[in-house]
Phi, psi and omega in degrees: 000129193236120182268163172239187199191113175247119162267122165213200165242145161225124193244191196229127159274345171208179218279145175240199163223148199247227199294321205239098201292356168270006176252128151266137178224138180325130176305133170175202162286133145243120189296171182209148178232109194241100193281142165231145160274150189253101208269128176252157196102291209320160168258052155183161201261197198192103172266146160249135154320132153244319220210111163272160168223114175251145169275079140321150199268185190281136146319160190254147184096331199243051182291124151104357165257101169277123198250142165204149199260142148250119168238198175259100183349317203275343166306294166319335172292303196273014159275302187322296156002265195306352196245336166274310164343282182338305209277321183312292208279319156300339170288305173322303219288336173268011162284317206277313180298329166296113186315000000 
């Protein structure tokens, strides 16, 4: 099985939820570390998500601690989702209130 690591940052314009819908986490940046499988036989290639890592940022009180999450890619895919709708539909609504 041969996995890769895609590092990127991704950010959230409002505040979201991952896995546990009572931790809200803060609107920002976030590193993300995303393992892909290299799906075999095909005559090309193709990787599959298996595995997200998101880095969080430190609590305040809680210097000098770094929290990071394993999560299921497509939960992250579908925060992300939700968080551009947001961002979309806010946009709307302040196009339509401007004269």
């Amino acid at each position: 099985m041969t996995v890769r690591t895609i590092r990127s940052t991704v950010s959230f314009g409002s505040p979201f939820t991952l896995d546990d819908p009572s931790e809200i986490l803060p609107a920002g940046n976030y590193d993300v570390e995303i393992d892909e499988e290299l799906l075999e036989g095909l005559s090309f290639l193709a990787y599959r998500k298996i595995m997200a890592v998101i880095h969080l940022p430190m609590r305040p009180g809680q210097a000098g601690i770094m929290q990071t999450l394993s999560i299921n890619p497509q939960v992250l895919d579908a925060a992300l989702k939700r968080d551009k709708a947001a961002i979309t539909t806010s946009s709307k609504r302040l196009a339509l209130q401007q004269p």
